[in-house]
N, C-alpha and C positions, 0 to 999 in steps of 0.2 A: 762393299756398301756398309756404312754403320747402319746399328741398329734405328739409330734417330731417323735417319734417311729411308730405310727401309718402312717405318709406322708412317712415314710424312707420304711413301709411294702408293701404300694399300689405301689410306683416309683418300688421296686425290684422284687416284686409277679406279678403284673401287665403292668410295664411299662409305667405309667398313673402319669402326674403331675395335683395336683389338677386345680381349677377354680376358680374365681370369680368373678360371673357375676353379681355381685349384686351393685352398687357402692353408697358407706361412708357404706359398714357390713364386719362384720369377717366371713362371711359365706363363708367355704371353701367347693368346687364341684367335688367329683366323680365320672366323665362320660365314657362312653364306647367310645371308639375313632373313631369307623365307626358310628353307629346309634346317636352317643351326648346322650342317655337314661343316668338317674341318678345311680349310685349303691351306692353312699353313699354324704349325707351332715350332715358335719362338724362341728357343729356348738354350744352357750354357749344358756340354759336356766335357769331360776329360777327354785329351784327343786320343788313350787308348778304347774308351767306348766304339772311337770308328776304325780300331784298328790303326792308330798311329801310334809313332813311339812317344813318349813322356806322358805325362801327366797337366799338361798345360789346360787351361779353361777354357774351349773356345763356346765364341757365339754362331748357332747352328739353327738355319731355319727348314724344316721337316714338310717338304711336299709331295703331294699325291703328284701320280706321272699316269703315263700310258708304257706299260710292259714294252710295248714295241720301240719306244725309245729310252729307256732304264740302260742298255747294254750300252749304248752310245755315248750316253751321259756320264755314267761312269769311269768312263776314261778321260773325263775331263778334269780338270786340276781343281782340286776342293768340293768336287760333288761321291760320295758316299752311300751304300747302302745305308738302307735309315737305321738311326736308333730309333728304337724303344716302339716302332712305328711295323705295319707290316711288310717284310723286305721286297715282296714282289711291285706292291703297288705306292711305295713309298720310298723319297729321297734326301736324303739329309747334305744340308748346303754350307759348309766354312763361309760363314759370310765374308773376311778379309782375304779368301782364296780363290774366291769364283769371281768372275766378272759379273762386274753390273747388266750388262746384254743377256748371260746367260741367264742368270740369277730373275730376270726378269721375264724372260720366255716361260722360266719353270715354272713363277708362282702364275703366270697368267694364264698356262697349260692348266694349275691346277684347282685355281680360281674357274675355269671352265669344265673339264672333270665333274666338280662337286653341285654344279648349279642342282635347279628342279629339272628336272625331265618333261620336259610338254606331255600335254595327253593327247593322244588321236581322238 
């Protein structure tokens, strides 16, 4: 999935324009609109940051997951322990490596993860 495609699936799935709170970074921010919680960033690393060989720039989008499916996911082709992110609760995604299906279960896993919490 490009990146265009990808901000075109969050604004129409979710309703959510990216963020950037970062300023002089390309770091684009997917947050829940009541709580501000993260579900997805956007963002270019060296592909030895994930443990690959070279130096190439890729585009890498960084989701929260559930632990009990982190180990499974990772054996899938283009999905990563996160950078920069916490490794247990977080997945970093090759966007031109992972399928669109997957890539789309993850951020929608993680778009639900971060919502509010009802109260009892």
């Amino acid at each position: 999935m490009t990146i265009e495609n990808l901000i075109k699936y969050v604004e129409s799935e979710y309703g959510i324009k990216y963020d950037t709170p970062f300023k002089e970074s390309d770091i684009l921010i997917f947050r829940q609109k009541g709580n501000k919680k993260w579900f997805g960033a956007l963002l270019k690393v060296s592909a030895d940051k994930l443990g690959k060989d070279g130096k190439e720039i890729l585009d890498i989008l960084d989701v929260k997951t559930d632990p009990l499916i982190r180990e499974p996911m990772l054996k899938k082709k283009g999905v990563y322990v996160a950078y920069h992110m916490n490794k247990v609760h977080w997945l970093s995604i090759v966007l031109n490596e992972v399928s669109d299906d997957d890539l789309k279960f993850l951020l929608d896993l993680s778009f639900n993860l971060t919502k509010a919490k009802r109260k009892k």
